[in-house]
C-alpha positions, 0 to 999 in steps of 0.5 A: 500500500502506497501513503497515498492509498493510506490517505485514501483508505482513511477518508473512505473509512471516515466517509462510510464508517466512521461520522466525520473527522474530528476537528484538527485540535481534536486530532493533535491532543489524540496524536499527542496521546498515541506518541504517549501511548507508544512511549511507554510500550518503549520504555517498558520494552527497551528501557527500564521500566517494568510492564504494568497489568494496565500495558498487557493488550498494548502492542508496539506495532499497534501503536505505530499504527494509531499514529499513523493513521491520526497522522494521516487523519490530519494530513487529509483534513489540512490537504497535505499530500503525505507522499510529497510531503515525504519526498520533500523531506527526504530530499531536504535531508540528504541534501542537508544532513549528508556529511553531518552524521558522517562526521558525528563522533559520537556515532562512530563504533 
């Protein structure tokens, strides 16, 4: 599946299944709680905290995935084309960032 087809597949859902997206503050502070959400699976996965009761049903790729698709919620609701959007990014990247993490020492092994 392309971003695109994601972005298309989300309003499909939305427009049947769902009433209407909510408003785009709305979506930010749920954006906000899927990161949180997604922190602490990591925390407790790689980091040093202890799974809880309440963490059990939790699963790091559905997590990603509630990100994801508030992401994409937002992006169909502000017209942002996420695969252009992407390629955009990417290309600002290595143009700008080419030689920095080559010359980071703190990367080196």
């Amino acid at each position: 599946m392309t971003i695109e087809e994601a972005q298309d597949q989300v309003d499909e859902w939305i427009k049947t299944t769902g009433v209407r997206y909510f408003n785009e503050l709305t979506n930010m502070a749920i954006l906000t709680e899927e990161v949180g959400e997604l922190a602490r699976i990591m925390s407790r996965t790689y980091g040093e905290q202890s799974f809880k009761e309440s963490d059990k049903g939790h699963s790091l790729p559905d997590e990603m995935a509630d990100i994801l698709w508030v992401l994409i919620c937002l992006a169909n609701q502000t017209g942002v084309n996420l695969t252009e959007a992407f390629k955009k990014n990417m290309k600002k990247k290595t143009s700008r960032d080419k030689d920095r993490h080559k010359a980071n020492p703190k990367l080196k092994f």
